[in-house]
N, C-alpha and C positions, 0 to 999 in steps of 0.2 A: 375469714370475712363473716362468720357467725356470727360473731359476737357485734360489728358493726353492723349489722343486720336486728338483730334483738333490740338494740339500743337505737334501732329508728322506729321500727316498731313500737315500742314503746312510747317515744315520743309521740308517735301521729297515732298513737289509742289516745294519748291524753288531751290531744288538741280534737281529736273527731268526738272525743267526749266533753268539751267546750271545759276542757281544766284553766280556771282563771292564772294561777302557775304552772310551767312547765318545771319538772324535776332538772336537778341537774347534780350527779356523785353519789345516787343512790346505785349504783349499777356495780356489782361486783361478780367477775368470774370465778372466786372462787369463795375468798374472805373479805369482809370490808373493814376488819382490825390490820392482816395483812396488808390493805391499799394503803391504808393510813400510814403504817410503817416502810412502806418501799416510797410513796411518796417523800415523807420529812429524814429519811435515811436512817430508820431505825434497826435495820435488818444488814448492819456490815457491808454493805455496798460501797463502793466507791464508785461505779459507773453506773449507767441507767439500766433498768431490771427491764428484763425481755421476757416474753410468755415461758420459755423453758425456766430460766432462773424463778420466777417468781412460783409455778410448782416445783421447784426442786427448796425452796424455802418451807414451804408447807410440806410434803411428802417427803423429802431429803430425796439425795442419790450417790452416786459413789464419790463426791466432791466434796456435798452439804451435809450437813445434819440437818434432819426437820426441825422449826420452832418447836418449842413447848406448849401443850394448848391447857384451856383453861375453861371453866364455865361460866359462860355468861351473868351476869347477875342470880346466879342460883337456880339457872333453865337449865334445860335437857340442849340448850345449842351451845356449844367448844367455838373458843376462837384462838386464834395463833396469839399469844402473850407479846407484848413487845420488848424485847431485850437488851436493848442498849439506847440510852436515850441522852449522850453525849452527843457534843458534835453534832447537832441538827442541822441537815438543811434540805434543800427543795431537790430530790430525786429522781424526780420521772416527770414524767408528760402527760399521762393519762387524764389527767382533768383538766389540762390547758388545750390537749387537744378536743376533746369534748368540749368546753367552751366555743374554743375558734366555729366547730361545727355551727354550733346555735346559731352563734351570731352571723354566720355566711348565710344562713338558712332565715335569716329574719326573725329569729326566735330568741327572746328574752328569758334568759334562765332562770330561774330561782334556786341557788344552790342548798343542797345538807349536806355535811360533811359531820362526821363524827365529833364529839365534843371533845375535849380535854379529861375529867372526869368519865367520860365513859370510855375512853382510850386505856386509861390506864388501870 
């Protein structure tokens, strides 16, 4: 529950600071190239990725092999590469559930979500 925890926090810092937007898919627990690839199923999935799976994608374990990482536009920050990019489609939950939140809560999001171009 951390992590839902962090991710209200943040919200009610941005509303107690009168943000005329509220964020919404900035929020990543580990990668946000990662999210982008477990969401549109870039990452060999076939069912929905659970907090164990989605670090044994990044870190590997005796199942996985870790992604391949890469540098960001020429920074000092590595992001997990995406690897397969057939067969797209909608994999997870994690930003519909975030959604559903806002709007139970009376709260109009404004989403960002990674671009295409900076995806890849």
């Amino acid at each position: 529950m951390i992590i839902k925890k962090i991710k209200i926090e943040k919200i009610f810092n941005q509303i107690n600071n009168n943000f005329s937007n509220i964020i919404i898919g900035d929020f990543s627990i580990y990668d946000s190239i990662l999210d982008i690839s477990c969401l549109i199923n870039s990452v060999d999935s076939s069912v929905l990725i659970n907090k164990k799976k989605y670090f044994s994608f990044a870190r590997g374990d005796k199942d996985i092999t870790p992604q391949k990482m890469t540098k960001f536009f020429n920074t000092n920050y590595h992001y997990i590469i995406p690897n397969n990019l057939n067969n797209l489609k909608l994999n997870s939950n994690f930003l519909i559930n975030d959604i559903l939140f806002f709007l139970k809560n009376g709260i109009k999001p404004t989403f960002t979500i990674l671009g295409p171009i900076s995806y890849l």
